[in-house]
N, C-alpha and C positions, 0 to 999 in steps of 0.2 A: 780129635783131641782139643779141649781149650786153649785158647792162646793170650797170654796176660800181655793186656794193653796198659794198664799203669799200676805200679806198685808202689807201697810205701809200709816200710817194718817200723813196731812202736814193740815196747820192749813184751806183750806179752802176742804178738802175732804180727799181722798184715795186714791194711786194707789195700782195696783197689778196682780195677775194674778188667774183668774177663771177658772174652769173647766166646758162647759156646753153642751148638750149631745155629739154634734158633733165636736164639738171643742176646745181648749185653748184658751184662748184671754189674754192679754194684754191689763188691761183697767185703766182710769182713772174717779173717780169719784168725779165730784164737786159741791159742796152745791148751787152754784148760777143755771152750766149751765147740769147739769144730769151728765149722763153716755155716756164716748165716748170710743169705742171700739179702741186701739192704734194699736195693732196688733193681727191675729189670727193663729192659726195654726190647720190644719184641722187632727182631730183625727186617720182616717185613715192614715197618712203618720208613725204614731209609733204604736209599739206592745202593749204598754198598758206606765202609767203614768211614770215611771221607765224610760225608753227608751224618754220619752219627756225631763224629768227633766234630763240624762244624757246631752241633745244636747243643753237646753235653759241654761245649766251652763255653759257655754263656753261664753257667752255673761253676765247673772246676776249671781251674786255670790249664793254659796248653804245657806248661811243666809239667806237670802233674802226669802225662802220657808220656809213654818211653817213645821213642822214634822210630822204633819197628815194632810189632809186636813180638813175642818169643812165644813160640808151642811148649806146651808140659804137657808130660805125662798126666799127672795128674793135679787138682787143688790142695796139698798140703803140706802142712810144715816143714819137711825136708828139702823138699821142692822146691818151694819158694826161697829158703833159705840158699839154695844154689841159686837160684838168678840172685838172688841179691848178693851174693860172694860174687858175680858173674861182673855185676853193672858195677861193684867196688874196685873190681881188677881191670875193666873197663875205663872208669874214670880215672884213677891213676895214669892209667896208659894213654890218656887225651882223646878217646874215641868214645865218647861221651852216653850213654843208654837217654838218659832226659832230655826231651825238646828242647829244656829252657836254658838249658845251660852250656 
């Protein structure tokens, strides 16, 4: 199962970045036109998630990754829309989903 390493909702979907067996992706997800894969980066190239997120912060900032990863079911809009009611009721409650904050 994928597991969404940083999320971020804009009014007509999601972007962010997933974790799925073989890879990282950079995806973007939109309520009209699906899921488009933006960029990927092939698992084998790092020693494990550590050493990824070391080299993709040089480009997005470390806020930008939630501090744990969460498993889904699946990549779509219901989905996602529950982690982000998830990380809302989280933040409220001071136990924070965003590194940066």
């Amino acid at each position: 199962m994928p597991r969404i390493l940083s999320l971020r909702s804009y009014v007509n979907g999601y972007t962010g970045f997933i974790e799925e067996e073989d890879r990282y992706t950079f995806f973007q997800l939109s309520r009209n036109r699906g899921l488009t894969r933006i960029m990927e980066f092939d698992k084998s190239d790092y020693t494990d998630y550590g050493h990824f997120l070391g080299g993709i912060t040089k480009f997005f900032p470390l806020n930008f990754f939630l501090k744990e990863p969460i498993t889904v079911e699946s990549i779509s809009i219901p989905e996602l829309d529950r982690i982000c009611e998830l990380a809302i009721d989280s933040h409220e409650g001071g136990d924070h989903l965003i590194t940066g904050e």
